[in-house]
C-alpha positions, 0 to 999 in steps of 0.5 A: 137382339129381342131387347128394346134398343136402347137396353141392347146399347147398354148391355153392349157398352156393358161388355165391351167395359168389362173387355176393356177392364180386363184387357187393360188389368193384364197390360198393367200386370205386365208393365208392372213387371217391366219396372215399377217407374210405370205403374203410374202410366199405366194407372193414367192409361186405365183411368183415362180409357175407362171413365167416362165415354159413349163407346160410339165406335164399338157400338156401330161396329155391333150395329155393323155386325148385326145389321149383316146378319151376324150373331152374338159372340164374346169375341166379336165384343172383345175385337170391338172393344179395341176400337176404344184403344185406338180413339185413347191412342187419337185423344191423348196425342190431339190433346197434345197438339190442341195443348188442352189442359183437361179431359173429361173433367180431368187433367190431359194426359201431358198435363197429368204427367207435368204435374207429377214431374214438378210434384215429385221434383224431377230433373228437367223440362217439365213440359217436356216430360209431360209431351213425352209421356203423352206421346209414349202413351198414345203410341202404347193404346195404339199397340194394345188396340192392335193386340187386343184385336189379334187376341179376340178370338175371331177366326182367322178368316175374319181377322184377315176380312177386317184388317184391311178395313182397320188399317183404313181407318188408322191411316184416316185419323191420321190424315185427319189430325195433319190436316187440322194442323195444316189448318191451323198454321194456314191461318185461314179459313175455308168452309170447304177445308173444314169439313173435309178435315170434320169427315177423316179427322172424326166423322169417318172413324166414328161412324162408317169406318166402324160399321164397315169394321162389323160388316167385315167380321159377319160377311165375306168378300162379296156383292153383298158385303159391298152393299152393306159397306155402300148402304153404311157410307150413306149412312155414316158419312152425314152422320159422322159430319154430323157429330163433329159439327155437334162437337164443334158447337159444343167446344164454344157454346157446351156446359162444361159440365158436359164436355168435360173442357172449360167453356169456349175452350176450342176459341182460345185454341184457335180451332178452325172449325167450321163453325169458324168458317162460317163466322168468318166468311159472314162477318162484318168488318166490326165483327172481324176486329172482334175475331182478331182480338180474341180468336186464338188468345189462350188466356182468353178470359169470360168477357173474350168469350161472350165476345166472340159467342156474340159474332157467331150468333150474329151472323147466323153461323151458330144457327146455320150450322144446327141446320146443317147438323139437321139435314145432316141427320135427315141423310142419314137417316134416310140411309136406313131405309133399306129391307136389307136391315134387319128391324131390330138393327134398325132400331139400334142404328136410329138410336145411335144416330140420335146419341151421335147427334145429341147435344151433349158428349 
């Protein structure tokens, strides 16, 4: 902790790969075991989880951790480090259902998976064979964050502390990802739904959520534990909202090269963001043909895209929404100034918040 910050992030994120590397090259021996059928799963599963990522979630729980007074131990890295399990686990299966075709630059998990079964002429469905496999392996990143949480090496007591805190957080992403779906079939649009779907399906579990995680491995049942979950929630709800409204711009307006998804790709999936809301509730009847064209056509080509770019800018939503992400982020941090923080944990905490609300993921 007497490392500048943004070192302290690095060395962090640094050992929190290394846990993720081993822990997954164990599960790999031990699919291998099971039948050599899965050594091509478990290869999608290692590549998918280790390249590429910020680490956001094991990161607030470190802040979370320190911030309460905790001290540096590898197991408490090792039980941070099953955080990251649990987002592959929400990612594989929100590809799946927003039927992306890539990730990071990379082939989804379903579509990797159709690809080998027309590339090794497999009997059968190939789409079916892909949405299986996605299915299967999001289940199985969900089992292993479970198994590398009880594997860390907390103590007992701080594994009973923080389970009720992760089985929260599960059953929030949850929740998330089935209203965005509802959404979806709703077909229509509400600022107000939008951003309650923005805070559980991303904002609650990457930001408060995991630092309430930290909190609960460095303090006991308490007054003071609530404090720091209260000061938390102050912090990371704006923060959170924060970050998906930021993802939220960058699916219509990102570098591809950056977002790792072809540009305006949230358009054709007809995402209802609110970025969408907002376009929508400001549009002119013009304006509203434009969005019934194009909105939602998933062979949406470049002259679609510019389109539908051109209504968000036009009614201001694209302009509404970066100054909503900045009041967002002036809550937030706001939230940290607080003499119960110690210094140096401050100084992680602002540098997080600033990553959170950077213009590239």
């Amino acid at each position: 902790m007497n490392q500048e910050p943004q070192f302290a992030l690095a060395d962090i994120r640094i050992r929190v790969q290394r846990d993720l590397t081993d822990f997954l090259a164990e599960q790999t021996l031990y699919l291998g075991e099971i039948g050599t059928e899965l050594i091509p799963a478990a290869e999608a599963i290692n590549a998918f989880l280790l390249d590429g990522g910020k680490r956001l979630r094991p990161l607030f729980a470190y802040c979370g951790y320190v911030s309460a007074g905790g001290e540096d131990d590898n197991a408490i890295i090792r039980a941070i480090s099953s955080l990251e399990l649990l987002q592959g686990c929400a990612l594989i299966h929100d590809d799946l259902m927003d039927a992306s075709d890539t990730r990071r630059g990379k082939p989804s998990i379903h579509r990797l998976f159709e690809n080998i079964h027309r590339n090794d002429e497999l009997s059968g469905s190939a789409a079916n064979y892909g949405a299986s496999a996605a299915i299967l392996l999001g289940d199985l990143a969900l089992v292993w964050a479970d198994q590398m949480l009880h594997r860390s090496g907390i103590s007992d007591a701080q594994l009973v502390r923080v389970l009720p805190i992760y089985d929260e957080m599960r059953v929030e992403i949850m929740a998330g990802q089935f209203l965005d779906i509802h959404e979806q079939a709703l077909a229509t649009q509400s600022v107000a739904r939008s951003l309650k779907i923005a805070r559980y399906k991303s904002g609650k579990y990457t930001v408060e959520r995991p630092l309430h995680f930290g909190a609960s491995l460095a303090l006991p049942p308490g007054e003071e534990r609530e404090n720091f979950f209260a000061m938390f929630s102050e912090f990371g709800l704006p923060l959170g909202e924060g970050f998906q409204l930021r993802d939220d711009l960058l699916g219509v307006f990102g570098d591809p090269t950056l977002t790792g998804k072809p540009a305006g790709d949230d358009l054709r999936e007809g995402k209802r963001t609110v970025l969408m809301a907002m376009t929508q509730d400001r549009a002119s009847a013009k304006q509203e043909t434009v969005i019934a064209k194009y909105f939602g056509d998933r062979h949406l080509d470049s002259e679609g895209v510019g389109a539908l770019r051109e209504v968000i800018i036009e009614t201001g939503a694209r302009d509404h929404v970066e100054e909503l992400i900045e009041k967002l982020a002036l809550t937030a941090l706001d939230a940290l100034n607080r003499e119960e923080i110690p210094p140096a944990a401050h100084g992680l905490l602002r540098d997080l918040a600033s990553i959170a609300m950077g213009k590239s993921v």
